[in-house]
N, C-alpha and C positions, 0 to 999 in steps of 0.2 A: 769723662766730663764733656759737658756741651756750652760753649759759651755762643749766646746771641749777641751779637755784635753791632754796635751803632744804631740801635735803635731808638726812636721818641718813646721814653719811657712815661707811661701815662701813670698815674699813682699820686695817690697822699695829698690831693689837690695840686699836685704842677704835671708841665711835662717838661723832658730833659733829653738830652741824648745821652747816650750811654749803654753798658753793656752789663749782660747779665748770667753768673756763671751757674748750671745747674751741676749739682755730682750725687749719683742717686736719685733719691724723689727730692733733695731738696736742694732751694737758691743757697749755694755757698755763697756766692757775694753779687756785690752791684759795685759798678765801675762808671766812671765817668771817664771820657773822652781823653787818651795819654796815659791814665792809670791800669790800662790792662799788662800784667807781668809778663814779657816776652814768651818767659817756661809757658804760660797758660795759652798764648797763643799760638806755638807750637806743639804742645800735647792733647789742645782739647779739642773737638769736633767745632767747628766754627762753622755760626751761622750769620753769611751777610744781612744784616735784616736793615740795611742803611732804606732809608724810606719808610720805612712799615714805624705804625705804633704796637708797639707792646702793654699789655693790658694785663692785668690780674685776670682769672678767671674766672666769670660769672655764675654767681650762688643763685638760682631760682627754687625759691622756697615755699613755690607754689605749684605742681604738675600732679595731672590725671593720666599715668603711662598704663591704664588699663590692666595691670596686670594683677594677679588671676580675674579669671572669668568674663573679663569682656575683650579678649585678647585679639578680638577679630575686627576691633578697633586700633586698635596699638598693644605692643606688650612692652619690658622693659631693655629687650634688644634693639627694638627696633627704633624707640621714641630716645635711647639714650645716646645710639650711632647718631642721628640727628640733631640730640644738644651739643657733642663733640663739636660737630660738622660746624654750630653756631656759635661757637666758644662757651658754653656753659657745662661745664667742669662739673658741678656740683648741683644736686636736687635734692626736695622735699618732697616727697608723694606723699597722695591725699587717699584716706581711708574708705571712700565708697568705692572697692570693688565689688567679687565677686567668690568668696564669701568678702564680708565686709572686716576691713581693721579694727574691733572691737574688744577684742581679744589677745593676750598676750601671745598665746598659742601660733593667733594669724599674722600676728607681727611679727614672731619669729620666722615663721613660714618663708614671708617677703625677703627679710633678710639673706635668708639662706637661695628663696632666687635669686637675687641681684647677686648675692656673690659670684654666681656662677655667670649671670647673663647681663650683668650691667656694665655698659661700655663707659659711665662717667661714677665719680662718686656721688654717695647717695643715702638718704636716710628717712625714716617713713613717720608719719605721725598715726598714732592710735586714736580714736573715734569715738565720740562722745555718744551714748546716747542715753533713755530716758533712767536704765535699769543698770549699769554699767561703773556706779565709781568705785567700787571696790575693785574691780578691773584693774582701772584708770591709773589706781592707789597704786598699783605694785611697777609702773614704768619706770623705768632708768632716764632719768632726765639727761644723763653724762652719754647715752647713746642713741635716744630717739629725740627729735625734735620738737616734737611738743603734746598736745590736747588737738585736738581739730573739734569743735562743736559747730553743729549746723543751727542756727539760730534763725531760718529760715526754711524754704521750700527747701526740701531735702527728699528722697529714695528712701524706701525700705522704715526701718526705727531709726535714721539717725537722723531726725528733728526732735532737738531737745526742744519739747514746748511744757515740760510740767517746772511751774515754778522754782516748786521745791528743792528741785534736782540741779537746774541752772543754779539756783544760789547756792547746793551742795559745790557742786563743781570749780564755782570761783572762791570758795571759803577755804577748801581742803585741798587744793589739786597744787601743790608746789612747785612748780614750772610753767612755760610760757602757754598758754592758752590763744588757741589763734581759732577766728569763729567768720562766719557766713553766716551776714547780718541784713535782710530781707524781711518783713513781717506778716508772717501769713493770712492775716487776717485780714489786711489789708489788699493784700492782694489778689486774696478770693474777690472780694468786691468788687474788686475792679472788673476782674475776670467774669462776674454777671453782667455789669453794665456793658461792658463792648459786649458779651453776648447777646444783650439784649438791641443792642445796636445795630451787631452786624449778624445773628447767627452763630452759628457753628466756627464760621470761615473766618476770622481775624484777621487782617491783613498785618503784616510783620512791624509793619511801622508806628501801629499801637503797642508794643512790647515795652516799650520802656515808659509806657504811663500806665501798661496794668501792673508790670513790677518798679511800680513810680518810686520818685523822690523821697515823698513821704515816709514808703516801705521801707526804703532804705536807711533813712534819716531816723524814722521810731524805734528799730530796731538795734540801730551802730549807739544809738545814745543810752538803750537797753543795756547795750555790752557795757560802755564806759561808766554806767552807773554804778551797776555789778563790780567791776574792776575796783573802781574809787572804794568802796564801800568796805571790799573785802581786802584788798592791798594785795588784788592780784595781776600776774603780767600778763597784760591782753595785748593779744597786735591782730588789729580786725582788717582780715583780705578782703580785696577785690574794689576796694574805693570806688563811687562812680557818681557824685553826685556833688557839690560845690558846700551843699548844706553839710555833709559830712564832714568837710572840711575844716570847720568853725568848733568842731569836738576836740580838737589835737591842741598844742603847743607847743613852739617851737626849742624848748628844752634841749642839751646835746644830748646826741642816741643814747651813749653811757649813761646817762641819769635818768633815762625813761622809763617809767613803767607799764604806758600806753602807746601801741604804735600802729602806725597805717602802713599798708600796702597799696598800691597804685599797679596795674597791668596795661601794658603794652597797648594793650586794643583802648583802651579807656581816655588812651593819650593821642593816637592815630586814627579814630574815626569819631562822627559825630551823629545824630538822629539822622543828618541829612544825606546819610551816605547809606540809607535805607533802602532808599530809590534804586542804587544801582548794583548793590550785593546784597540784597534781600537778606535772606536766613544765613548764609555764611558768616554775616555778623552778628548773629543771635547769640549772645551769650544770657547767662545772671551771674551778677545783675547785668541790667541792661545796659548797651551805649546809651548815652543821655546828649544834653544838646553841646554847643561850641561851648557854652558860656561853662558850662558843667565840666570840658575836656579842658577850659584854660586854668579854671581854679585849682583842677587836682594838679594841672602841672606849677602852677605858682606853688601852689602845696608845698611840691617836693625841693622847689626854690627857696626857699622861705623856713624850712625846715619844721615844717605842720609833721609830715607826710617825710616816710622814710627808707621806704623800699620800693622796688622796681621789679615785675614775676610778670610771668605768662598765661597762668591756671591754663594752661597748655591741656585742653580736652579734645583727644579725637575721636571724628564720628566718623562713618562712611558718607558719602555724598549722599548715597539715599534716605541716609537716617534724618541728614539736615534741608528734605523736601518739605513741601508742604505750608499749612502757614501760621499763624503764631502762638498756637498751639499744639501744634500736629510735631512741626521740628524738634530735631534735639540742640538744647543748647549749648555752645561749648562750641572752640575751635583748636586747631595745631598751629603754635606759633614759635616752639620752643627753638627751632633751625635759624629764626632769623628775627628774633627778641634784639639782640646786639646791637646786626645792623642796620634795623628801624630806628631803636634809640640813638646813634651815630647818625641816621640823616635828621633827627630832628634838630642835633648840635648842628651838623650842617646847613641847616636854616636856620640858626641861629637863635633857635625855640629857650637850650638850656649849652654848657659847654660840655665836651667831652669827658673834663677832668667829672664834671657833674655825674653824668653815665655813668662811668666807674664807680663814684662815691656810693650811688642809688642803686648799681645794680651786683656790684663785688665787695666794698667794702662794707656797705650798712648791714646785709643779710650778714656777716660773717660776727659784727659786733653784737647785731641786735641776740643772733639767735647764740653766740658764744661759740663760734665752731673753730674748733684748734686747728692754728695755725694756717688758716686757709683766707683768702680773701683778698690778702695786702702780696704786694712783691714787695718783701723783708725777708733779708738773711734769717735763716734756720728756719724760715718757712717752707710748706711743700710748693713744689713748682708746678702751680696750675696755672696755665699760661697763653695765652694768644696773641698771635701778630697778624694785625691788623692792613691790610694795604689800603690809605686813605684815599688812592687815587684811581682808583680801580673799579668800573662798573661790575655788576654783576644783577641779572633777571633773573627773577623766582618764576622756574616753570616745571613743566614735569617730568623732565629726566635730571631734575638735580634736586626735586622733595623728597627725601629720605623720611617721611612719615608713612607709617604700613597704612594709613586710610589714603595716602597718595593724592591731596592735594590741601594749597592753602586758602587762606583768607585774600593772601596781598599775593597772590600768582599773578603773572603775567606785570609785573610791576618791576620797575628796576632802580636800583637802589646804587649809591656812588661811594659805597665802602666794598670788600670783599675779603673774609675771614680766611686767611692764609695758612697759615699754620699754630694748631693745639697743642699743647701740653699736659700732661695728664701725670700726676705724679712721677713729675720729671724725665715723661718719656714722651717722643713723640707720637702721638692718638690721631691725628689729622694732616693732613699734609699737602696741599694744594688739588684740594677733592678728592685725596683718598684716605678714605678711614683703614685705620693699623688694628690690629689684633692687638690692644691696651684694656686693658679692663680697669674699673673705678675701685675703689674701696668705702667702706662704711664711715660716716661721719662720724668723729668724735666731738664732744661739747666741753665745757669749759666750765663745770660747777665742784 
């Protein structure tokens, strides 16, 4: 038995003090201050954690860990050691690798890596594309996480753009469908005009008007048409846009059929911080402006908007050279998602209790995943203690991403992720990662 002792227990919308008993992978109980049993206190591995917050452990239901075929970016050793290190516990990976998840076959495949190589839990979504729902048909909702459809610029065949096939997919596909929502055609356009403007050479800071508002806007209102129409469950990633925001309703998660995702970078930087990180902030969608970064966070305030991810993509530095065409888009943020969203509580942006709801407990309701998310008896113990008082800078001998470097390096932050829990062992431990290995997510249908 390992009991955490006295710590600010964060959860369920308050925070408390109190202690928390793990035996196995799961919370036998929660205690408040006085109530711990003398026998428990003497028998179990005690951890002071008086000071530290305790937190659930973070569901990111959005990451690119590269693995197969683009492994010389990140695999799923290397990007999973790294979400430990940030307290996120549990992942989602996204279907375009190398081959691509499109395939029952390749999704087994994954599986069978991760068992062997994933240091957090973990679970993959299957991949939409033009020729594929009989595929699609034969998924296990109870053990993958969902549909991924590219509904925009996409790699390879996985730009669903034949009508026919997107309306097959929201008609017949029985589980939650989560889409990248961009409009191609739109954003060809644009891509002639600044060519004709500037050339070849685009400067980075027109990115988010050739993959504009509109793009985004046309395309997420696509999804949610399809959705309404057909009574299917869409939660459209990657938010970036204020007009987007006006699509959703604030409905409680449990009775949603439609839900938004919001990432880290969409909340933390704005068009004007173009100037001074060039291509490290190039994602798609694109950063867009303040007015755009404060809506998605009222958003999430406001209960529009429901989740909180990273689409954690890494490149090598030299992949993300060049200028706003030439780069790859996509960055590593899955190590310190946590304690970015922690200092935006700490200016006062949204509360902590908020963080938690947006980034542990909504992925675990929205997408149904057993028993993970909350700190609740007979739960598993995915777990982090937080030290709220404690600088720590992101540089380059504490990036545990195999492309080896971030977006917010050299940046320092006034939280520092202390110690992980990983189905009730501990995975992480004041910077050193344990030989813990994750497990397969289970769902709840």
């Amino acid at each position: 038995m390992i009991l955490i002792h006295n710590a600010t227990i964060v959860n369920e919308g308050r925070s408390f003090v109190g202690s928390v008993l793990i035996e196995g992978k799961i919370i036998k109980d929660i205690f408040v201050p006085g109530e711990v049993p003398e026998g428990i206190l003497s028998q179990a591995e005690v951890i002071d954690a008086s000071g530290l917050w305790l937190l659930p452990g973070v569901i990111d239901d959005q990451v690119h860990f590269r693995d197969p075929g683009l492994t010389h970016k990140g695999d799923l050793r290397t990007e999973s050691r790294a979400a430990i290190a940030g307290g996120v516990t549990s992942f989602m990976e996204m279907p375009n690798t190398k081959p691509q998840t499109t395939t029952i076959e390749a999704l087994d495949a994954k599986f069978e890596a991760a068992e062997e190589k994933s240091y957090a839990n973990y679970s993959f979504y299957l991949g939409a594309t033009n020729d594929n729902l009989a595929e699609l048909k034969k998924a296990d909702k109870k053990h993958i996480c969902g549909i991924k459809v590219f509904m925009g610029s996409s790699t390879g065949n996985m730009l669903v753009d034949n009508q026919k096939t997107l309306s097959s997919v929201f008609a017949e596909i029985d589980m939650l469908i989560a889409t990248h929502c961009e409009e191609e055609e739109i954003i060809k356009k644009n891509i002639e005009y600044y060519k004709a403007k500037f050339g070849d050479s685009i400067p980075v800071q027109y990115h988010p008007l050739i993959r504009s508002e509109e793009a985004c806007y046309r395309s997420s209102a696509k999804a949610v048409e399809l959705a309404d129409k057909y009574g299917a469950r869409l939660h459209i990633l990657h938010l970036s846009t204020a007009k987007e925001v006006t699509l959703f309703d604030a409905t409680p998660l449990a009775q949603k059929k439609i839900t938004g995702e919001v990432c880290v970078h969409h909340l933390w930087f704005s068009d004007e911080d173009y100037a001074k990180y060039g291509t490290r902030i190039k994602w798609n969608p694109a950063i867009k402006t303040k007015n755009d970064r404060d809506a998605l966070l009222q958003g999430l305030l406001n209960g529009r908007l429901d989740v909180v991810a990273t689409d954690h993509a890494p490149h090598l530095p030299e992949e993300k050279q060049g200028d706003c065409l030439q780069a790859a888009s996509g960055g590593p943020l899955v190590q310190h998602s946590l304690q970015m969203m922690l200092e935006l509580a700490k200016q006062g942006r949204l509360t902590k209790e908020q963080v938690v709801d947006k980034m542990c407990h909504a992925p675990a309701t929205l997408f149904r995943v057993h028993k993970r998310g909350y700190l609740r008896q007979g739960y598993y113990a995915d777990m982090v203690l937080v030290d709220p008082n404690k600088n720590y800078t992101i540089q380059k001998d504490n990036i545990l991403y195999k492309c080896g470097w971030s977006p917010v390096e050299g940046q320092t932050l006034s939280t520092t992720i202390e110690k992980t829990f990983l189905n009730g062992r501990l995975a992480f431990d004041a910077g050193v990662l344990n030989d813990v290995k994750g497990e397969a997510l289970v769902f709840d249908y």
